[in-house]
C-alpha positions as semicolon CSV with decimal commas, in nm:
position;residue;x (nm);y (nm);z (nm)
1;X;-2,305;0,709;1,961
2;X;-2,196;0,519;1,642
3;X;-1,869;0,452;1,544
4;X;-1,744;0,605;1,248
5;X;-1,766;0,421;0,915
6;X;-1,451;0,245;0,830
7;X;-1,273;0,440;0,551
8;X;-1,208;0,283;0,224
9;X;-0,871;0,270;0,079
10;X;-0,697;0,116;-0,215
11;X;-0,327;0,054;-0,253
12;X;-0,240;0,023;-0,643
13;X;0,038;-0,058;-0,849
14;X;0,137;-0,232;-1,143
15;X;0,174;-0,600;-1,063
16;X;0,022;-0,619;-0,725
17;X;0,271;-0,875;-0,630
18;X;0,448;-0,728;-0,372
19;X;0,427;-0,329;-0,243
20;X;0,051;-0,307;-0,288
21;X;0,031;-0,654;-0,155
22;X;0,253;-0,533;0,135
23;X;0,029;-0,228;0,162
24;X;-0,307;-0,425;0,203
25;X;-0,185;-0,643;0,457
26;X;0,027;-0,375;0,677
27;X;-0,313;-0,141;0,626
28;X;-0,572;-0,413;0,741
29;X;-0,308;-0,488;1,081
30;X;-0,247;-0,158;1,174
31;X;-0,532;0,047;1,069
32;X;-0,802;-0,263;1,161
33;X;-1,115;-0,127;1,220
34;X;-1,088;0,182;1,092
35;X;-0,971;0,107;0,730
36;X;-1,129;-0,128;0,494
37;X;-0,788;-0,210;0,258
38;X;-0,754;-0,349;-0,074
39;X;-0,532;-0,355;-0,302
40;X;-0,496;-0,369;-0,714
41;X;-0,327;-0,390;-1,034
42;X;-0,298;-0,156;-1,367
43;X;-0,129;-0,476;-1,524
44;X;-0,161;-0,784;-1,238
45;X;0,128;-1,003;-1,236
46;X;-0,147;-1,302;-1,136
47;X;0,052;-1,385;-0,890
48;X;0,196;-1,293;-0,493
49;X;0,573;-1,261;-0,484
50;X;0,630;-1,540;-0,251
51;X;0,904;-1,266;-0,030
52;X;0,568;-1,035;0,005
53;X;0,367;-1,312;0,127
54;X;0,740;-1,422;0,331
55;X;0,816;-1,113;0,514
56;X;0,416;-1,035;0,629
57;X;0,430;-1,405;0,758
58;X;0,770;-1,371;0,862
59;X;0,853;-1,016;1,003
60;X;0,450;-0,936;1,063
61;X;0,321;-1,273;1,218
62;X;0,023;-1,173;0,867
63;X;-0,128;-1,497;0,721
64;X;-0,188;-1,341;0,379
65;X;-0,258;-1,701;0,275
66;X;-0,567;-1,541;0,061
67;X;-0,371;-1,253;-0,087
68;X;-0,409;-1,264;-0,497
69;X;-0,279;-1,009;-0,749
70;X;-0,600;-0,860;-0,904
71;X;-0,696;-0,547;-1,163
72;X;-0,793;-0,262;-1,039
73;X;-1,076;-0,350;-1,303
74;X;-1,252;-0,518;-1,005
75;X;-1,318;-0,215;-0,807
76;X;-1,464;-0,090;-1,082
77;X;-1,853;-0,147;-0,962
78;X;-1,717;-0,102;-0,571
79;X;-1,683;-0,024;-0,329
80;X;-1,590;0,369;-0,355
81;X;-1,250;0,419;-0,185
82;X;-1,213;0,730;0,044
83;X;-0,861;0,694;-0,086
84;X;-0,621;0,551;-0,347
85;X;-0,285;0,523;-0,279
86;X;-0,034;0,457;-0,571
87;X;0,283;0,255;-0,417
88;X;0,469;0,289;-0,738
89;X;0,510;0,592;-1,050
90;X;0,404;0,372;-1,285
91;X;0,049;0,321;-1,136
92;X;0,101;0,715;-1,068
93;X;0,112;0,780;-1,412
94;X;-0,214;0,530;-1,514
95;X;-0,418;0,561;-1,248
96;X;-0,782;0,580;-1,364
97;X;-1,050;0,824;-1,240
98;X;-1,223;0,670;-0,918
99;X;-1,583;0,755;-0,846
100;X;-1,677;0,927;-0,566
101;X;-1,337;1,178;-0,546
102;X;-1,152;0,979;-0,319
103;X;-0,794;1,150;-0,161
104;X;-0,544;0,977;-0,422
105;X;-0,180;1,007;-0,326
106;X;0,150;0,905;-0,451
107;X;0,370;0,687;-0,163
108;X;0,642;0,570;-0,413
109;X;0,835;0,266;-0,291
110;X;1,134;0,134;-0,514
111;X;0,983;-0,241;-0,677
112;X;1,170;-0,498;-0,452
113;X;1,071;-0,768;-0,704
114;X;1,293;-0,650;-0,984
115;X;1,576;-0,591;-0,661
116;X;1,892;-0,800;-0,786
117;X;2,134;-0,939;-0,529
118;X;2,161;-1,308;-0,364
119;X;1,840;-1,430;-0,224
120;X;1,934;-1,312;0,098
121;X;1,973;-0,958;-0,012
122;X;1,681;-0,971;-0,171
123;X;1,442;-1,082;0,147
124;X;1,640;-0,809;0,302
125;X;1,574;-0,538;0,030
126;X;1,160;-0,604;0,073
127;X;1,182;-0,614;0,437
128;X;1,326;-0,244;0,400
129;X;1,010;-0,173;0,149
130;X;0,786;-0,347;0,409
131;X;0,949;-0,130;0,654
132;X;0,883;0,239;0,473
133;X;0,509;0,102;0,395
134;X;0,469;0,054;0,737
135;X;0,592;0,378;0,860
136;X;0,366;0,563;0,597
137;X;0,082;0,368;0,699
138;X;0,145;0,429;1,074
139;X;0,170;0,826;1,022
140;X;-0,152;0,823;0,829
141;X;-0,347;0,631;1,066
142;X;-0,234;0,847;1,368
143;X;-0,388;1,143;1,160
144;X;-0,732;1,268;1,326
145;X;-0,888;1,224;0,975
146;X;-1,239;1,259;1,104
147;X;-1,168;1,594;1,278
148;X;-1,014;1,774;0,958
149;X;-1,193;1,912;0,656
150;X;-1,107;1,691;0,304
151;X;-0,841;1,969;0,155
152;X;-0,604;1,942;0,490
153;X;-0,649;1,564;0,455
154;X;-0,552;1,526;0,116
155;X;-0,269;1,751;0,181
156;X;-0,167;1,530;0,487
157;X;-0,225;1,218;0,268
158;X;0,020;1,354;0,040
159;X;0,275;1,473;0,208
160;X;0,316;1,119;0,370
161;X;0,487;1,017;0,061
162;X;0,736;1,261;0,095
163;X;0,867;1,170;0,397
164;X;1,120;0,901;0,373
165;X;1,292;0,798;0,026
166;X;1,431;0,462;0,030
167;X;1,776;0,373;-0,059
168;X;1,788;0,093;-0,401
169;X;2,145;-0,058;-0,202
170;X;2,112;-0,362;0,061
171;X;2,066;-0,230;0,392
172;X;2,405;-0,359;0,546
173;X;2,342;-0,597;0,845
């Protein structure tokens, strides 16, 4: 017998320069085989936020050497995403019909780029973003998605988001 397709899924925010960036990478370690990941922009910064590509390197052992902030424009033509994950409420609140009815659910994350504190705090502060991406990501790849019907999925999908709210203080050390 086959192995399943891999799903398709697309993590979006605004400036895909850090929690979409984080969600990509995380997504393509932990869900490898099974998830095809990508990630996008509503308004691309055009650039990785060099503490993204630090803590995946860093905390992850992730070479996200090729990561680039993109538009969601790109996906436009393909591939269709099984799901779309927004990482942020603005994306939430833009986020552009997908063909194919893909699950879309919110995961909000607080924006660790506009974080202020002393660079330390700051590498901290995404580390603790990095750290509620993964968890999400971990509970929705232990989910037996190809044994449950597409309205318990999306239901699962969604609840994922409103698991764990993050704190906006430095986690103390």
């Amino acid at each position: 017998m086959n192995p399943p397709k891999p799903y398709n899924i697309l993590f979006l925010c605004t400036g895909n320069s850090a929690r979409s960036i984080l969600g990509e990478y995380l997504m393509r370690r932990i869900g490898a085989g099974r998830f095809n990941a990508h990630s996008a922009g509503a308004r691309p910064s055009g650039k990785v936020h060099p503490l993204s590509l630090r803590v995946l390197r860093e905390v992850y052992k992730i070479d996200a050497v090729d990561a680039r902030s993109k538009s969601w424009d790109e996906f436009k033509e393909g591939p269709h995403f099984d799901f779309v994950i927004t990482v942020c409420d603005s994306a939430r609140e833009s986020c552009p019909v997908w063909p194919g009815q893909p699950i879309i659910a919110h995961w909000s994350s607080p924006d660790p780029a506009a974080f202020e504190g002393t660079d330390e705090e700051k590498y901290k502060f995404f580390i603790s973003v990095a750290l509620q991406i993964q968890r999400r990501i971990e509970l929705f790849c232990s989910l037996p998605l190809e044994k449950i019907d597409k309205l318990r999925m999306t239901e699962l999908t969604r609840d994922i988001g409103n698991r764990e709210n993050l704190d906006t203080k430095v986690p103390s050390a």
